[in-house]
N, C-alpha and C positions, 0 to 999 in steps of 0.2 A: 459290654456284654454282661449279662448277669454272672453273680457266682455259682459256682460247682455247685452250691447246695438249692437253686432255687433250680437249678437245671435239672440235679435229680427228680427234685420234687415234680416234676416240670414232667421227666420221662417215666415217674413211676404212676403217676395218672394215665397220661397215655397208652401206658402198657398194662394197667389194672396190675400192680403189682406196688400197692400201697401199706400192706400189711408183710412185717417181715421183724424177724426177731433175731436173737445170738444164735437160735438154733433153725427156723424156718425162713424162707422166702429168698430173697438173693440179698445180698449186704449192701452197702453203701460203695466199699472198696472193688466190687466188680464193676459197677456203675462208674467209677473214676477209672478205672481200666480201661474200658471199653470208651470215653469220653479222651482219655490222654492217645487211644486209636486213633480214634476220629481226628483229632486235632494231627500227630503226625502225618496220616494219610491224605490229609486235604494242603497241607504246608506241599509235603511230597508231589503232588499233584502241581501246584500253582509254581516253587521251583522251577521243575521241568518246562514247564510252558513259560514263563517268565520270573527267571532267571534273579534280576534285581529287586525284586518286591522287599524283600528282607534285609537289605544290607545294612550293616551297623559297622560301627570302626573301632577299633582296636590299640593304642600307644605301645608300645612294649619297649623295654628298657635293654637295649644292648652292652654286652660285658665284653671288653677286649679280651683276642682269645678265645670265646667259646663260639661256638656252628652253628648247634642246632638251639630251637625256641618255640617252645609251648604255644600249639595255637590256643585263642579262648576256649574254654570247657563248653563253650554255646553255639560254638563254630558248627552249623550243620552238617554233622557226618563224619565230622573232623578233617574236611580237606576242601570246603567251596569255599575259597578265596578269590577277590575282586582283583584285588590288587594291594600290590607292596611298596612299600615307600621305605627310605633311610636317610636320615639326619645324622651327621658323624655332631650335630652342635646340638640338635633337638630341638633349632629353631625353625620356626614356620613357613622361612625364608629358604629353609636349604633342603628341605627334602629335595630327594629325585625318586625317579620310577625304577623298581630292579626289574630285571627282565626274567620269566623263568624258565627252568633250565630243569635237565632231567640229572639222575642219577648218575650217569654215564660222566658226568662234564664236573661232579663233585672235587671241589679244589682243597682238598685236605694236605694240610701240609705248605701252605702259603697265605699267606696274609695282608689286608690291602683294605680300602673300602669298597664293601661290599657294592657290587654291579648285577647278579643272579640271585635269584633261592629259588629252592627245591622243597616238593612237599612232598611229605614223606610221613606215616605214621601219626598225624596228628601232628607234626611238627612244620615247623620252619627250615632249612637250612642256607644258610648263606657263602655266598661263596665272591671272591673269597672271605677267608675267616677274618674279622672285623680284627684290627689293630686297634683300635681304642672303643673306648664309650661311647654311644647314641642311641636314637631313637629307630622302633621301626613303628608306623604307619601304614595297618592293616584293613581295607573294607574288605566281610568278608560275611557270606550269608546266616543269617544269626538263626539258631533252634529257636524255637517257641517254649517258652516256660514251661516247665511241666505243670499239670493242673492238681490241685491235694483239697482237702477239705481243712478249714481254722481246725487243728488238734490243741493249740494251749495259746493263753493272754498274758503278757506283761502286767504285771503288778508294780504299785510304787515303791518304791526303797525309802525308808526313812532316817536319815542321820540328821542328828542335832534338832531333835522335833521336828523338821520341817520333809516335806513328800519330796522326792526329787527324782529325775530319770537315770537310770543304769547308764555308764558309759561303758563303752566295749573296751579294752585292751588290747594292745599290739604286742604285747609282750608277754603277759601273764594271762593266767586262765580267769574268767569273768561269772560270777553270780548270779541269775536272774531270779526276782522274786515271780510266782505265778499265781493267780489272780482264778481263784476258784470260784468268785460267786458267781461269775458273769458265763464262767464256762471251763465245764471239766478238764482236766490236763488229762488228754489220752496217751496216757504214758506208753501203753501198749506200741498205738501206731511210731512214736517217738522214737523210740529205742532201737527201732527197724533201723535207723538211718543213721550215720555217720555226722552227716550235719545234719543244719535246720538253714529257712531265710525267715526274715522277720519281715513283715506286709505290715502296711494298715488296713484300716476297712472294705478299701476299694483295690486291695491286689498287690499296691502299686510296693515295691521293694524299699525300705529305709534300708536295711543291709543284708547281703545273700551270701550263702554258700559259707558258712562259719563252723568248725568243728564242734561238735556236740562231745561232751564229757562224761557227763552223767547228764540222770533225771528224777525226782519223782513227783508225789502231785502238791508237793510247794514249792520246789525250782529247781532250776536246770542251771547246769554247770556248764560254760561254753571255751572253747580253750582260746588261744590266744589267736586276733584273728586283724592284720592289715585291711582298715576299710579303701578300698577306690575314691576315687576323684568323685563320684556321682552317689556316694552312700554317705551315712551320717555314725561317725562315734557314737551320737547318744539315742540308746534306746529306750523309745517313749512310752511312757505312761498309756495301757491299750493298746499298744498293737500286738498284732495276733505272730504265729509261730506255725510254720508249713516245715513238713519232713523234706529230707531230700538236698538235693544242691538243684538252683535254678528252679526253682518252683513256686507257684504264687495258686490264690482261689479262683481268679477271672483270667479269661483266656484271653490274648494277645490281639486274638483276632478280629476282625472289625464285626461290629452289630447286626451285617448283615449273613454273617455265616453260621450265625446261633443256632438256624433252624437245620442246617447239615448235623451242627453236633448232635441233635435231640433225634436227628432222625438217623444218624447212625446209631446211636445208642438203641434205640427203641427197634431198629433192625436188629440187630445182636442179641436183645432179650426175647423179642418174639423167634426167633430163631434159634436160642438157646429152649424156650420153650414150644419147642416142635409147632409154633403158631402156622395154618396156613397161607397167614397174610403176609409171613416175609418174604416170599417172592416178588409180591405186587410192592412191598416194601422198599426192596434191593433195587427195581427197576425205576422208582418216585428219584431214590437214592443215587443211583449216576447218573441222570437228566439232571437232578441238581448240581452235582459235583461238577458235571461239562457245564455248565449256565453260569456256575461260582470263579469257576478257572478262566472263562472267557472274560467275566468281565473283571480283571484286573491286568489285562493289558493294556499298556500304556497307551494316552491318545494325547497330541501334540498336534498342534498348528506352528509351532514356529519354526524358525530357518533350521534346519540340523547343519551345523560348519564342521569341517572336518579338524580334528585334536591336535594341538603339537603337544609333542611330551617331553619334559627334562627328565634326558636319562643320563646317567653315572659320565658317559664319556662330553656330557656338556659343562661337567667341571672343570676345573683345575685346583688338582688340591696342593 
């Protein structure tokens, strides 16, 4: 899918709203409003009809002792969970399935390996409360990144004459140089946000969700920040910088839902500008949306066999 910014450009034609300044016209940031809608609402939509479209999975590290456990910050809603898994070794070989269980059954005050959890709050809880160390093993319905415009670029650092990339820190707070000729550090939208993730060209995450410290427009201060298994220590030379946690310039979405986003958008502003045509608009707009949702239901020819599952009581610990 294209980026935010060619998407604007894309609906401020369509909408004859090509001229716009700090003080006249609509912004850029209503435009990403009304696009990060459109993206939630059609996620929402497709969910509800088909359920696994989005699942992604999860490791999370178990502490003897403690119940409850952070779903991901991307977990849909904070509670569409597929399914739980637990490793008392964290090998590949010994997960089992937990079964879940409501509030009522919460086994506070005993401890065992975990056979239940309960979701509760954006959380986990296991029951019983885990006696030692291991893994849990999460699929679980993943948010769609939020959508932002490139606000600033990594710049090179230079030690010992030679250009080299920023490595992040797990420990201490981290430096980055910002790279003004190529593109202004909009310090403004920056500041807004607590973190930032770092993209490259095409969206894709080198490392997300990292505290932001300070800013201004030669570089930004990032505190200390553990990368994941699937992100990268060092940051490179160009890539660009999005506000927010979870957030990138190209949307998740497959290439065929582009024209939902353009026309939800262009609904919203002709509609925000009393247009007559957003009715005829609204109605193009859920024929689409029913035609989008249909077709991401699964199709299968092969045999469907019915599951066995290892659950907790097919151990012996």
């Amino acid at each position: 899918m294209r980026s935010v910014t060619r998407l604007i450009n894309q609906i401020r034609n369509q909408t004859e709203n090509e001229n716009f300044s700090d003080f006249t016209g609509i912004k850029d940031s209503e435009f990403i409003q009304y696009l990060n809608d459109a993206q939630y609402n059609l996620q929402s939509a497709i969910v509800h009809q088909h359920p696994r479209v989005f699942i992604a999975e999860a490791i999370i590290t178990v502490t003897s002792g403690l119940e409850a456990y952070e779903l991901p910050s991307d977990c849909f809603l904070g509670n569409k969970v597929h399914n739980v898994e637990y490793s008392s070794t964290g090998s590949e070989d010994d997960y089992y399935v937990l079964s879940q269980d409501n509030l009522k059954r919460r086994a506070t005050g005993t401890s065992g390996h975990p056979s239940r959890y309960i979701r509760i709050a954006g959380k986990l809880m296991l029951a019983p409360v885990p006696q030692s160390s291991g893994k849990l093993r999460i699929n679980y319905v993943r948010r769609l990144s939020e959508l932002d415009l490139k606000r600033a670029q990594v710049a090179q650092k230079f030690e010992s004459s030679a250009p080299v990339s920023t490595i992040l820190s797990s420990s201490s707070n981290t430096t980055i140089d910002l790279d003004q000729s190529n593109l202004e550090t909009d310090i403004a939208s920056l500041s807004e946000h607590n973190y930032i993730c770092i993209i490259d060209k095409d969206g894709n995450n080198v490392v997300k969700n990292v505290p932001l410290i300070s800013i201004d427009s030669e570089e930004m201060v990032l505190g200390a920040h553990a990368v994941n298994s699937d992100e990268s220590t060092e940051i490179p030379v160009g890539a660009y910088i999005v506000g927010g946690k979870d957030t990138t310039t190209h949307s998740e979405l497959s290439i065929e839902t582009e024209r939902y986003l353009i026309a939800y958008v262009a609904w919203k502003i002709l509609k925000r500008d009393s247009s007559v045509d957003s009715q005829e608009a609204f109605q193009e707009l859920t024929l689409m949306q029913q035609e989008i949702v249909q077709s991401y239901a699964v199709i299968s020819d092969d045999v469907q066999y019915i599951p066995r599952l290892n659950s907790w009581d097919d151990w012996s610990f």
